[in-house]
Phi, psi and omega in degrees: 000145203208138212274155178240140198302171223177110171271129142246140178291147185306141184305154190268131210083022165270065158230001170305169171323335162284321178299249189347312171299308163304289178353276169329301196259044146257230190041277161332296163303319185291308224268336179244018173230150167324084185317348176271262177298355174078010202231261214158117183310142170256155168303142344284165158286074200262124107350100204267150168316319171295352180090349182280166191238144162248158149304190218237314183300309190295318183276025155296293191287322170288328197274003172250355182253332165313336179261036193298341148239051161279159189290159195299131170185154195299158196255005142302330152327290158126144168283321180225063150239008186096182184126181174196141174215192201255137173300148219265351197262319193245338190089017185273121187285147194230119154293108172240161190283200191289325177327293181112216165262019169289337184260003157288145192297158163278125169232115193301322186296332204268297173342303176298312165315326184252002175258339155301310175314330186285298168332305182287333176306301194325311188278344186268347188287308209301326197291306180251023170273337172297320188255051182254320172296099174247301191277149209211116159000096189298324195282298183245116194270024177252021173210141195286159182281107178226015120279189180185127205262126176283317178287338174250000179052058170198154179320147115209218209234181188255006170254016128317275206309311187283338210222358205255268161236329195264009158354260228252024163279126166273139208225140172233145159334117172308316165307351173270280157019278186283328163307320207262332184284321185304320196303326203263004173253313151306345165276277180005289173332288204268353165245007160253335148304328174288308205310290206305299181343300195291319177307315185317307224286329175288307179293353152313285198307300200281359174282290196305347170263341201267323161295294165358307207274319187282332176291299166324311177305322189278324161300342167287311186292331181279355190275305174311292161003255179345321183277317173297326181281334172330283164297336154314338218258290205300335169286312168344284181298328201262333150323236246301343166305312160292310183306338171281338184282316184292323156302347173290315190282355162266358181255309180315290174303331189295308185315286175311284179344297200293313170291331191258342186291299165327299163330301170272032162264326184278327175297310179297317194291290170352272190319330158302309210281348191274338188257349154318299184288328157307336163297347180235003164273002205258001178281298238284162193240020190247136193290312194306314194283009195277297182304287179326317188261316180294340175275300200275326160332268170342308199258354160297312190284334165283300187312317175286339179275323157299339153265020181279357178315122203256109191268119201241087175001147178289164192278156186055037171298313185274007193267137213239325222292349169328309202272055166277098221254133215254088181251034196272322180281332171268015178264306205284343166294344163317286197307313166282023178291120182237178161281176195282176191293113165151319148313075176326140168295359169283350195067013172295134174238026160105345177237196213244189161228128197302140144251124174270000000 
């Protein structure tokens, strides 16, 4: 059973001169808290280049959750090795030196600002704690909400506890309570900012990997290009190398065929122009001139029979087929042409992608 609250409205003239005076150091206050942890800046104060400010601490944590695949190491390590990461306000890259962040300046005025400030709360908390008691029990309404019943998860008073519903309810100060829940809603808070911080700085590294990857990609394809053409030049050149030795032997042969065939084309005009003339000695009809033109026929016709030998190319003389280029082993070294050894046929070259 859960008890129900009893507000009294604020007294008439808090709109006064005190209402302004708050404003301002709410005002004041937004100006003093941290884009990291959400808090009131803690000592120390670093200044960032861009001018915005941090704890000393938060930017620890941001510049290791900016480095998230860096090797595991301790984060004083570092915090003061250098590195660089983005102000968590504008995204402005902040370099730093071998110091770490240790070598950003300290800024005393926000420093200063925040222990006056702490001072005017202190004083202004003290100032209005008598008029603070508002909530005040519907059950007694003369006794104030200063517990908090843990089995109904709700405010109430301790003559609840004692006389009331909440009797056999475990109950804690309610000033512990709210303290121990802000704290754990301000851890909240502050681990879902480092989580973003950390998620941004990855998908930083991997877009930058990914231009990387694509830059690479585009210098390997023009060195293969190159490398294919290299070998095209060279076949190429080695084509026109071969086709000259078969037109040499083909020129070589032609020559010869072409030289005996003229021979014996000239051996044949003779032997024709001998059987003309023997065919018009076998006319003549006077025996003396007969004999006389038959003789001297006869020993023409004995000269051309002794040079008539018909010199004829060796057989498969016109055959080509020698001249045969043995690519079988350098077609399947074509074929198998890869990459060097380290390279997968998945195109994988072996590492991974870490999940962080």
């Amino acid at each position: 059973m859960s008890s129900t609250l009893g507000v009294k409205p604020p007294s008439a003239g808090s709109s006064g001169p005190g209402a302004g005076s708050r404003a301002a150091m709410e005002n004041l206050e937004k100006q003093l808290i941290c884009p990291v942890c959400l808090e009131m800046f803690s000592k120390p104060v670093i200044i960032l280049p861009c001018q915005h400010n941090l704890c000393r601490k938060c930017a620890s944590d941001v510049l290791q959750s900016a480095n998230p695949l860096w090797q595991t190491r301790g984060s004083t390590t570092v915090a003061a090795s250098g590195g660089r990461f983005r102000c968590p306000s504008c995204r402005h890259e902040v370099v730093l030196d071998r110091h770490g962040v240790y070598g950003l300046q300290r800024n005393l005025l926000v420093e200063n600002i925040i222990d006056i400030y702490r001072q005017q709360e202190t004083s202004r908390l003290l100032n209005l704690k008598p008029r603070q008691q508002q909530l005040m029990c519907e059950e007694h309404p003369e006794e104030k909400i200063n517990i908090y019943c843990l089995s109904c998860q709700t405010p109430t008073c301790s003559m609840c506890k004692v006389f009331g519903p909440h009797m056999d309810c475990d109950v804690a100060p309610i000033a512990s309570v709210y303290a121990t829940q802000k704290k754990e809603l301000s851890d909240s808070i502050a681990m879902l900012v480092a989580s973003n911080d950390h998620i941004l700085a990855v998908i930083t590294q991997m877009e930058e990997m990914c231009r990387t990857l694509k830059d690479n990609s585009k210098r390997q394809k023009e060195k293969l290009v190159e490398a294919f053409d290299l070998l095209t030049s060279i076949l190429e050149e080695r084509k026109e190398e071969v086709v000259g030795v078969i037109s040499k032997h083909q020129d070589d042969k032609l020559q010869h065929v072409q030289s005996l065939i003229q021979r014996h084309g000239e051996h044949l005009e003779v032997a024709v122009g001998l059987v003309e003339s023997a065919i018009q000695a076998m006319e003549e009809q006077h025996m003396s001139q007969f004999i006389q033109s038959a003789n001297v026929i006869l020993e023409k016709v004995a000269d051309v029979s002794r040079s008539s030998g018909v010199a004829l190319p060796q057989l498969g003389y016109e055959c080509m087929s020698h001249l045969v280029l043995d690519i079988d082993d350098v077609t399947v070294m074509l074929r198998s042409l890869d990459f060097s050894s380290g390279v997968r046929d998945d195109g994988d070259d072996g590492s991974e992608v870490v999940d962080d």
